[in-house]
PyMOL Python script that loads the backbone (N, CA, C, O; Angstrom):
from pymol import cmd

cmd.read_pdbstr("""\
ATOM      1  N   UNK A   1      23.449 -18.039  -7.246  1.00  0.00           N
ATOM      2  CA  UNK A   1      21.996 -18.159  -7.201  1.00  0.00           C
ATOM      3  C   UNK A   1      21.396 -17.545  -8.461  1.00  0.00           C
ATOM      4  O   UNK A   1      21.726 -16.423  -8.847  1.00  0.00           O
ATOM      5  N   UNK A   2      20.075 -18.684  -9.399  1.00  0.00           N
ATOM      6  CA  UNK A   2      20.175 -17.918 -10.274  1.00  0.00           C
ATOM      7  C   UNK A   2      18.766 -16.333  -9.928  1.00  0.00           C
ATOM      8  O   UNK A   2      18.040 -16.093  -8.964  1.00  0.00           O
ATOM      9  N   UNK A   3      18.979 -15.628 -11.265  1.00  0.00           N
ATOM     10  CA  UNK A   3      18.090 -14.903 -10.937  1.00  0.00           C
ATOM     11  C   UNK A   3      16.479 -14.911 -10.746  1.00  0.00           C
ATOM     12  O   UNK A   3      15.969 -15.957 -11.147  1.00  0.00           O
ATOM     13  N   UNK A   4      15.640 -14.024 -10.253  1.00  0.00           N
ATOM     14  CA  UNK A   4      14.216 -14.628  -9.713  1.00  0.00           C
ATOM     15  C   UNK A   4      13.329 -13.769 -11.169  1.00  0.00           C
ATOM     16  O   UNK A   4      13.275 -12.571 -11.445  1.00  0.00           O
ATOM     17  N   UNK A   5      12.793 -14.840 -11.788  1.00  0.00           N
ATOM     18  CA  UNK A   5      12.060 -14.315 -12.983  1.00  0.00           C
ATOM     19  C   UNK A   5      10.792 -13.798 -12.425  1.00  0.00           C
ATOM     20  O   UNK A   5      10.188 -14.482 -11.599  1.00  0.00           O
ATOM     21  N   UNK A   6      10.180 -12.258 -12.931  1.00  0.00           N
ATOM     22  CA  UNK A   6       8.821 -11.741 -12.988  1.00  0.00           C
ATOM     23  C   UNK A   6       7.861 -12.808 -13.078  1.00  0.00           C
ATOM     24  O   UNK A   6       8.097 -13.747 -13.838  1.00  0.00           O
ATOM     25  N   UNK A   7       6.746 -12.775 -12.355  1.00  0.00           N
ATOM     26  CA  UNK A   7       5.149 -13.041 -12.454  1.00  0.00           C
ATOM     27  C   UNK A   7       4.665 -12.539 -13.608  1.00  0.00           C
ATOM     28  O   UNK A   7       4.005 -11.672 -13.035  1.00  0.00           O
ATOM     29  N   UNK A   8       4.372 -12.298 -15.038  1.00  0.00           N
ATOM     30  CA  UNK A   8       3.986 -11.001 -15.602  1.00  0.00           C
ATOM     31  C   UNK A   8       2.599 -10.933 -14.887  1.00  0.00           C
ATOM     32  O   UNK A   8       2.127  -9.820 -14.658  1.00  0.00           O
ATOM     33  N   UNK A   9       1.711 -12.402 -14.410  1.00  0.00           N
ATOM     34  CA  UNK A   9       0.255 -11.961 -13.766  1.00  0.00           C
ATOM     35  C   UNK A   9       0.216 -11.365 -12.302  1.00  0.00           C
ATOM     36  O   UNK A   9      -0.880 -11.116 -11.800  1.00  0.00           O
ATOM     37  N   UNK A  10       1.325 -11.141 -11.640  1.00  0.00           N
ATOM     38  CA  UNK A  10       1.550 -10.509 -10.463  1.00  0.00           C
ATOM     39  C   UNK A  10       2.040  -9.213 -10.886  1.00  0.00           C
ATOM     40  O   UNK A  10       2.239  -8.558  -9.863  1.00  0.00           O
ATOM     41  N   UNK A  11       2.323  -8.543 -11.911  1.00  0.00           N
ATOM     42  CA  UNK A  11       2.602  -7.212 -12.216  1.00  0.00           C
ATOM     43  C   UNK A  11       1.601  -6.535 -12.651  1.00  0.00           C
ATOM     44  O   UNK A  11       1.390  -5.350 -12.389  1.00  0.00           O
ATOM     45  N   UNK A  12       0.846  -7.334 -13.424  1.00  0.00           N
ATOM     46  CA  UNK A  12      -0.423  -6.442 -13.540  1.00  0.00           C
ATOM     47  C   UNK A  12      -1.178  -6.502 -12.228  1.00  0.00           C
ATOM     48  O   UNK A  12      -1.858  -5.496 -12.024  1.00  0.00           O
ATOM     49  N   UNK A  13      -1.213  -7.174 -11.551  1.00  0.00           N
ATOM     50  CA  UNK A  13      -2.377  -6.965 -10.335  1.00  0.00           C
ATOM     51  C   UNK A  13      -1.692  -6.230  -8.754  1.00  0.00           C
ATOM     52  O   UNK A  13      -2.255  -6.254  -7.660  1.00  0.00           O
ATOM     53  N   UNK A  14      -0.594  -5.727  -9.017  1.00  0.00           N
ATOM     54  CA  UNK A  14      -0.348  -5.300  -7.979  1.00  0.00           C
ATOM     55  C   UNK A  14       1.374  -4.506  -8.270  1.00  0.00           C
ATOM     56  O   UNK A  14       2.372  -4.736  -8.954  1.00  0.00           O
ATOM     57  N   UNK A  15       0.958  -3.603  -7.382  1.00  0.00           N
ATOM     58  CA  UNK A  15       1.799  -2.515  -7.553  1.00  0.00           C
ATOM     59  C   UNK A  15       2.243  -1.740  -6.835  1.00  0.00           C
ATOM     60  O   UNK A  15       1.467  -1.040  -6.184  1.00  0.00           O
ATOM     61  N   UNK A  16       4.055  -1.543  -6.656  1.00  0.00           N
ATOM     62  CA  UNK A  16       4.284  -0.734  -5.164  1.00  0.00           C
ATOM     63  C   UNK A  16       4.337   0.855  -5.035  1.00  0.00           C
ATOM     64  O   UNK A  16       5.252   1.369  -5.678  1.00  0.00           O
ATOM     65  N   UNK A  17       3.659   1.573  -4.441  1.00  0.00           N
ATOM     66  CA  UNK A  17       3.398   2.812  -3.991  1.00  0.00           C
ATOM     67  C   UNK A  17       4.926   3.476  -3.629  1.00  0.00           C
ATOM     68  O   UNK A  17       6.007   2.899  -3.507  1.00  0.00           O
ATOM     69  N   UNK A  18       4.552   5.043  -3.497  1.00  0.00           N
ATOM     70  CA  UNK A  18       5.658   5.444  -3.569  1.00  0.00           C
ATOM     71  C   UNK A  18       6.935   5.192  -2.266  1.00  0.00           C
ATOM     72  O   UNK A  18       8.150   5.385  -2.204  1.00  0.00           O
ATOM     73  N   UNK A  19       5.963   4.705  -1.406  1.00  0.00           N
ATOM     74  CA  UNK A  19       6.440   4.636  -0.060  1.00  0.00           C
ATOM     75  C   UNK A  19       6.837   3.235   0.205  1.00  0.00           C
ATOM     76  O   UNK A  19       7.361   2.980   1.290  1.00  0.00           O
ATOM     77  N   UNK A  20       6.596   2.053  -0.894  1.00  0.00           N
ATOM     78  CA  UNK A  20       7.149   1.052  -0.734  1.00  0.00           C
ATOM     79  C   UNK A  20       6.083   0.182  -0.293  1.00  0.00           C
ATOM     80  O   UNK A  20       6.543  -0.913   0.030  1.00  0.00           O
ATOM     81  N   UNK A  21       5.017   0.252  -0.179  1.00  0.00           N
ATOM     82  CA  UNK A  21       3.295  -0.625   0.380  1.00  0.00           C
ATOM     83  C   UNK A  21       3.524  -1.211  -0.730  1.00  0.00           C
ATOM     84  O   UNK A  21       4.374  -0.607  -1.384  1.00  0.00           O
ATOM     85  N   UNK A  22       2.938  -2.572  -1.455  1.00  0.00           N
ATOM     86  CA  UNK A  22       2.333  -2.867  -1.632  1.00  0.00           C
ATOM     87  C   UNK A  22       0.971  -2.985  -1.686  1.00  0.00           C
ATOM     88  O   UNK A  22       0.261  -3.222  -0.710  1.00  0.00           O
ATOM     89  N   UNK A  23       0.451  -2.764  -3.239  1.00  0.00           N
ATOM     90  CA  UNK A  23      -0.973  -2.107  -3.593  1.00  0.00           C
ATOM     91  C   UNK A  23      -1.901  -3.482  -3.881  1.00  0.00           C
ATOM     92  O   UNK A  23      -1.422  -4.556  -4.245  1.00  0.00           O
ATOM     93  N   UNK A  24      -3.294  -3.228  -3.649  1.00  0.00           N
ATOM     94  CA  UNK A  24      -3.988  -3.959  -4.622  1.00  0.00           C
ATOM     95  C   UNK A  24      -5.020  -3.139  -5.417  1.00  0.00           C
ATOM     96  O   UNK A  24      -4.942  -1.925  -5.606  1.00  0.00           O
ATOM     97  N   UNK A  25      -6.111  -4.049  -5.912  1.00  0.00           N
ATOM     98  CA  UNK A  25      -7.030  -3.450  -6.532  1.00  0.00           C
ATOM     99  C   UNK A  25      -7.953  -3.820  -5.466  1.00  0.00           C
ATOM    100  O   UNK A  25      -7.887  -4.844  -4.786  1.00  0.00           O
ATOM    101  N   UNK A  26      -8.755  -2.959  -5.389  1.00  0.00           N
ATOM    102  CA  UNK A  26     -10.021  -3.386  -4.130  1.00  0.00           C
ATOM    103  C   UNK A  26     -11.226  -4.460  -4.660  1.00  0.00           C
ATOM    104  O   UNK A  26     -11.474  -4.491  -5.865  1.00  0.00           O
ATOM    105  N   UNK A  27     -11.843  -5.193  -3.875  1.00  0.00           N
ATOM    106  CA  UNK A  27     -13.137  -6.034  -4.734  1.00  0.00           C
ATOM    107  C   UNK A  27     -14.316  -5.020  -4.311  1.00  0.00           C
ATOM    108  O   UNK A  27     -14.233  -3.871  -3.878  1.00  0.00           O
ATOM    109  N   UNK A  28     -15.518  -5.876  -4.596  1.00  0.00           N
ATOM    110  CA  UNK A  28     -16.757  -5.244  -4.622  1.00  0.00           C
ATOM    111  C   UNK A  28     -16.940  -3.846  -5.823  1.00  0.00           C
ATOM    112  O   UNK A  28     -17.712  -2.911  -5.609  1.00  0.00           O
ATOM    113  N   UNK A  29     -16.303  -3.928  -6.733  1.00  0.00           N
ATOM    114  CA  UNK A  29     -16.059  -2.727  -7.820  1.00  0.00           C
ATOM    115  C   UNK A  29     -16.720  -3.345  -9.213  1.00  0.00           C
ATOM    116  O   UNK A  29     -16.727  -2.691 -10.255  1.00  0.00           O
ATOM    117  N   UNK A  30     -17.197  -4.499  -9.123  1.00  0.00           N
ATOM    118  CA  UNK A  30     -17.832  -4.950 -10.808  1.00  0.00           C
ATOM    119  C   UNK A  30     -19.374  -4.564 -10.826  1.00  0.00           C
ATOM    120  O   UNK A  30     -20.001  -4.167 -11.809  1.00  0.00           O
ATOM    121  N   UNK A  31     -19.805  -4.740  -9.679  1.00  0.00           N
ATOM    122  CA  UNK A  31     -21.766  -4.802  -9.870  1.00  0.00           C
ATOM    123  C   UNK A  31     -22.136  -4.221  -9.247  1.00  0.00           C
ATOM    124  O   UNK A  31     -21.338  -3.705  -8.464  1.00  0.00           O
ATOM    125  N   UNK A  32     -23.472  -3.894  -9.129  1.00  0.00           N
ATOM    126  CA  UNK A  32     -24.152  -3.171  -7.762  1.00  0.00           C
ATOM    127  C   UNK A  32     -23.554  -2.478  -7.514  1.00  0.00           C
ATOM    128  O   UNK A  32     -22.833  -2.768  -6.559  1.00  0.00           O
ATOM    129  N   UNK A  33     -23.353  -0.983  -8.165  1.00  0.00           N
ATOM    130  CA  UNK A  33     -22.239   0.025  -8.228  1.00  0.00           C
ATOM    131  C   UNK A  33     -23.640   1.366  -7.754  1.00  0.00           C
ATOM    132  O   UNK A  33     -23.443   2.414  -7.138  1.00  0.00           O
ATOM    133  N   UNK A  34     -25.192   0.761  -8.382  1.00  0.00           N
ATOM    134  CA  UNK A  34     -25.797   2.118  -7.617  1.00  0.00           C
ATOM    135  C   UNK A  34     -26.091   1.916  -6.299  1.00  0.00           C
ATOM    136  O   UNK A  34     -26.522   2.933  -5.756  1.00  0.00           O
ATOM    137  N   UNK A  35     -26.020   1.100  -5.706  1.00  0.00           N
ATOM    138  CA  UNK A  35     -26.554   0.649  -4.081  1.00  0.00           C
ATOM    139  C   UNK A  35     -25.382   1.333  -3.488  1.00  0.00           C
ATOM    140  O   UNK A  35     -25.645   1.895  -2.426  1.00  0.00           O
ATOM    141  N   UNK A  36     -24.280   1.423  -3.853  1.00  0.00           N
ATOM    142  CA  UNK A  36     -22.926   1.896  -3.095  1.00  0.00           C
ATOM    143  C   UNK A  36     -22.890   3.743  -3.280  1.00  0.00           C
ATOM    144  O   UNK A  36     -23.079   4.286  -4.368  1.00  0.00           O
ATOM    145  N   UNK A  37     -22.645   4.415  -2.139  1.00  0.00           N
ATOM    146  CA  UNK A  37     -22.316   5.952  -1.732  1.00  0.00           C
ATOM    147  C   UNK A  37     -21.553   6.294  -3.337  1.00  0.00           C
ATOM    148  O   UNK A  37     -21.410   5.783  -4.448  1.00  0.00           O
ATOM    149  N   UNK A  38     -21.305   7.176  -2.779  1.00  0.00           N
ATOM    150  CA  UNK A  38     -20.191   8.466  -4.172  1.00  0.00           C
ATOM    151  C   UNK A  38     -18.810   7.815  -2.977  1.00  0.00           C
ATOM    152  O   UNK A  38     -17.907   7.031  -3.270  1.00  0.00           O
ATOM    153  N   UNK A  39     -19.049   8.391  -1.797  1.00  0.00           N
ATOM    154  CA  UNK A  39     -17.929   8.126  -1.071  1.00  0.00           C
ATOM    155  C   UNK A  39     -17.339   6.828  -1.072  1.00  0.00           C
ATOM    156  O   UNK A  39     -16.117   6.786  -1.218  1.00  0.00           O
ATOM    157  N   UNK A  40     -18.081   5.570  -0.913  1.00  0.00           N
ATOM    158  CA  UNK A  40     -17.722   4.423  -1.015  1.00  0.00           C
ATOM    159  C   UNK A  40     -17.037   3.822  -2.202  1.00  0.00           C
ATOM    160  O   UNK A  40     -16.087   3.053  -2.053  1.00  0.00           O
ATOM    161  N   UNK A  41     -17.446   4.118  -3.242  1.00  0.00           N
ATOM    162  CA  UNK A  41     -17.039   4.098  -4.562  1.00  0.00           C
ATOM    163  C   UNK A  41     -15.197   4.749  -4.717  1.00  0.00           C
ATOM    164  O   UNK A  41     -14.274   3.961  -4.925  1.00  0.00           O
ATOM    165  N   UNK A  42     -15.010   6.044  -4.587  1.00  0.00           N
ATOM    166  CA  UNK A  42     -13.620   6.206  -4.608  1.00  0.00           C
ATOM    167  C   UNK A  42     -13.081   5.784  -3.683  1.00  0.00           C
ATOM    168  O   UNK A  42     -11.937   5.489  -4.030  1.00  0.00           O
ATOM    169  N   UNK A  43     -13.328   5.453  -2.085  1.00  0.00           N
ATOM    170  CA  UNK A  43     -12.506   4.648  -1.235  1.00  0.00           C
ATOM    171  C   UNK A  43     -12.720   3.038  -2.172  1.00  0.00           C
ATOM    172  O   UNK A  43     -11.607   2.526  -2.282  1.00  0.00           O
ATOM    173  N   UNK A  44     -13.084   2.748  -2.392  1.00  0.00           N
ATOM    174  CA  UNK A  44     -12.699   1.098  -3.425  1.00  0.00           C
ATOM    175  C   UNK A  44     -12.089   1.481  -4.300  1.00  0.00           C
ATOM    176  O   UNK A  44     -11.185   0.711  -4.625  1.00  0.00           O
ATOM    177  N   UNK A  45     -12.176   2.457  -4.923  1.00  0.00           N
ATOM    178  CA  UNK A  45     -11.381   2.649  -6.587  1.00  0.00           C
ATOM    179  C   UNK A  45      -9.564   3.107  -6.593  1.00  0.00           C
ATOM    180  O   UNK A  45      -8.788   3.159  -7.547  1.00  0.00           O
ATOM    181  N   UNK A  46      -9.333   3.385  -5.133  1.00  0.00           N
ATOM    182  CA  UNK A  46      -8.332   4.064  -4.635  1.00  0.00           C
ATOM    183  C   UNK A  46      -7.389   2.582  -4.391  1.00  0.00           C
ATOM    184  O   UNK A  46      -6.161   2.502  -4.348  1.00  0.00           O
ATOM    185  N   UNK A  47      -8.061   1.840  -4.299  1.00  0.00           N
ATOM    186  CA  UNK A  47      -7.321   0.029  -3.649  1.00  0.00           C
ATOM    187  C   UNK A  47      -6.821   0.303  -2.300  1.00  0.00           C
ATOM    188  O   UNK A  47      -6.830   1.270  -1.537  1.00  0.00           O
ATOM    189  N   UNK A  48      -6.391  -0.877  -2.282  1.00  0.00           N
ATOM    190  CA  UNK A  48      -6.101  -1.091  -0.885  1.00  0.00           C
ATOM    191  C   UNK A  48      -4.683  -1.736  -0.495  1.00  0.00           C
ATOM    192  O   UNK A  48      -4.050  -2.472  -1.252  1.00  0.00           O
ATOM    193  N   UNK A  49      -4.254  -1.339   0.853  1.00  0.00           N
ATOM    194  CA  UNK A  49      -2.814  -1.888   1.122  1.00  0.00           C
ATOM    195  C   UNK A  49      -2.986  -3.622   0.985  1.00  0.00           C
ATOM    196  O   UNK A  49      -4.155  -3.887   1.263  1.00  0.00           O
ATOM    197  N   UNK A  50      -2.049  -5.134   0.581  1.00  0.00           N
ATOM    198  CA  UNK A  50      -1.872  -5.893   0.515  1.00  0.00           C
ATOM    199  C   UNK A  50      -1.999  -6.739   2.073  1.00  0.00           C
ATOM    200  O   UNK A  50      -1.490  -6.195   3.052  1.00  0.00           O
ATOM    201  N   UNK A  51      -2.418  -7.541   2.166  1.00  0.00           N
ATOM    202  CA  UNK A  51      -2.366  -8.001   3.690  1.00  0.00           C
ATOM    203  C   UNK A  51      -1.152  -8.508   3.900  1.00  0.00           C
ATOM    204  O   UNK A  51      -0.524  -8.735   2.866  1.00  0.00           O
ATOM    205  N   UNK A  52      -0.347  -8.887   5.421  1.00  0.00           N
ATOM    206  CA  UNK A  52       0.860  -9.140   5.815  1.00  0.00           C
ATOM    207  C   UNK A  52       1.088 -10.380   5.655  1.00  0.00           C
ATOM    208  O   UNK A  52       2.236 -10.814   5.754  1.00  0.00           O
ATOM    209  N   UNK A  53      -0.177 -11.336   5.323  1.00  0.00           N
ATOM    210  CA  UNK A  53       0.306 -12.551   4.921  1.00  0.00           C
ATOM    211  C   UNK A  53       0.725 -12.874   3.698  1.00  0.00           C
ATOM    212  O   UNK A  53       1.404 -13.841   3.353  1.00  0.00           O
ATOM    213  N   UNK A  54       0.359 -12.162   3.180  1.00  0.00           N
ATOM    214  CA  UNK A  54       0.546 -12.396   1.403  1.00  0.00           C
ATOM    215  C   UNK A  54       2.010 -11.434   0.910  1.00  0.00           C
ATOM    216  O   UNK A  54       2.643 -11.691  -0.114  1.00  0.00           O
ATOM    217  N   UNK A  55       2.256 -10.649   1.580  1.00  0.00           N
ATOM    218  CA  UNK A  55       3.905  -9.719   1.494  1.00  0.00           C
ATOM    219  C   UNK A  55       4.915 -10.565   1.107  1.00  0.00           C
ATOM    220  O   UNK A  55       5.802 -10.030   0.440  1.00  0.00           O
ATOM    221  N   UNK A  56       5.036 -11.810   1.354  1.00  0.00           N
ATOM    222  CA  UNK A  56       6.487 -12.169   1.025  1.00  0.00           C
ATOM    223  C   UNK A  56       6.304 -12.801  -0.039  1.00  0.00           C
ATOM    224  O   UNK A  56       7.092 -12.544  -0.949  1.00  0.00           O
ATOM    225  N   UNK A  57       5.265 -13.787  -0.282  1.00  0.00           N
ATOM    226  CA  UNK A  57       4.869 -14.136  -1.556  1.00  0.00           C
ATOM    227  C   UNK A  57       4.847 -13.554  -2.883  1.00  0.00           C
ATOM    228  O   UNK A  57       5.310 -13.970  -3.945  1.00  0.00           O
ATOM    229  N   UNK A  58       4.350 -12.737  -2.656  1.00  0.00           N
ATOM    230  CA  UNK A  58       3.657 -11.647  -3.989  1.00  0.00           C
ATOM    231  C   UNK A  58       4.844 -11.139  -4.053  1.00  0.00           C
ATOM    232  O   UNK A  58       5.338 -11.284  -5.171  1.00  0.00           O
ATOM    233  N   UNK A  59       5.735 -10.410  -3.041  1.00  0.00           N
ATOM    234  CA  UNK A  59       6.954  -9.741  -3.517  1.00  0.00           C
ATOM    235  C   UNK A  59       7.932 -10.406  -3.957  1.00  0.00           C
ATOM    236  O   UNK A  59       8.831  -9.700  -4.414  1.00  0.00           O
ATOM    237  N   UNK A  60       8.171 -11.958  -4.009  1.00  0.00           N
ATOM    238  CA  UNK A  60       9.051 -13.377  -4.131  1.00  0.00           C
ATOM    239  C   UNK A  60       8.548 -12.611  -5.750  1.00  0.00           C
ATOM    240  O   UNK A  60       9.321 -11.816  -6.285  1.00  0.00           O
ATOM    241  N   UNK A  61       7.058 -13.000  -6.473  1.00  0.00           N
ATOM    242  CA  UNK A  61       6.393 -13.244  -7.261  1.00  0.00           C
ATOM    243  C   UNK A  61       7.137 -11.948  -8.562  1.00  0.00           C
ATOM    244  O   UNK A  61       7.405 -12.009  -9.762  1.00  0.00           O
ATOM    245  N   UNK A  62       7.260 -10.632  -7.249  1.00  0.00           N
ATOM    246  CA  UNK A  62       7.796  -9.172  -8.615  1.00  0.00           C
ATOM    247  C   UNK A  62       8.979  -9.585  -8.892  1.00  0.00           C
ATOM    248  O   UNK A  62       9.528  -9.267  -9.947  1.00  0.00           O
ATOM    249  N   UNK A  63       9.421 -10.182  -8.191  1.00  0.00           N
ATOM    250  CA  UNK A  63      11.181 -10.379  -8.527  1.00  0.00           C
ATOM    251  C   UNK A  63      12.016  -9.358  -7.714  1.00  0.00           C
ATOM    252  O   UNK A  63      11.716  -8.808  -6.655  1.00  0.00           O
ATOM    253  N   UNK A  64      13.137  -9.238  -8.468  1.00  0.00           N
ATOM    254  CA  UNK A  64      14.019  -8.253  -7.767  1.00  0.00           C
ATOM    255  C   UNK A  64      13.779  -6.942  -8.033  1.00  0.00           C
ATOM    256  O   UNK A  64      14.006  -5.902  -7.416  1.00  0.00           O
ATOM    257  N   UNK A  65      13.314  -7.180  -8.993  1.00  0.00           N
ATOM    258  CA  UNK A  65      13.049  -4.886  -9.707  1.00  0.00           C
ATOM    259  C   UNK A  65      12.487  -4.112  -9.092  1.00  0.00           C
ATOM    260  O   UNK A  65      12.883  -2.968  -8.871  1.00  0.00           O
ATOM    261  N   UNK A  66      11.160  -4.749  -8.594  1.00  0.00           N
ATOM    262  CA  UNK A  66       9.817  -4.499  -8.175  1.00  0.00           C
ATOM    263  C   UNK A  66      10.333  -3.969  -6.057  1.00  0.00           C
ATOM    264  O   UNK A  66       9.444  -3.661  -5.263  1.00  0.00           O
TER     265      UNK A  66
END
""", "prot")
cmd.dss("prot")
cmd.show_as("cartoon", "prot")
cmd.util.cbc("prot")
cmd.orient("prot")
């Protein structure tokens, strides 16, 4: 079987934590940044876990390294 080549656009956008999650970047972070809390702001900036539908895909996508 041959080997599974990197996404390079799936490496920049997502990234696995130390515990093995799958990361994203959170939305709602480009505009309208004063209407949003102090608190709200670092819970978005922190990202968010990947949803369970998208896990096998995206991880197909890192390859084997990842």
């Amino acid at each position: 079987m041959p080997k599974l080549k990197t996404r390079k656009t799936a490496v920049k956008r997502f990234k696995v934590s130390a515990t093995g999650k799958l990361m994203r970047r959170s939305t709602k972070l480009n505009h309208l940044m004063r209407k949003k809390s102090m608190g709200a702001r670092r819970r978005l900036i922190k990202g968010s876990e990947l949803f369970k539908g998208d896990l096998k895909r995206i991880s197909r996508m890192l390859g084997e390294g990842h």
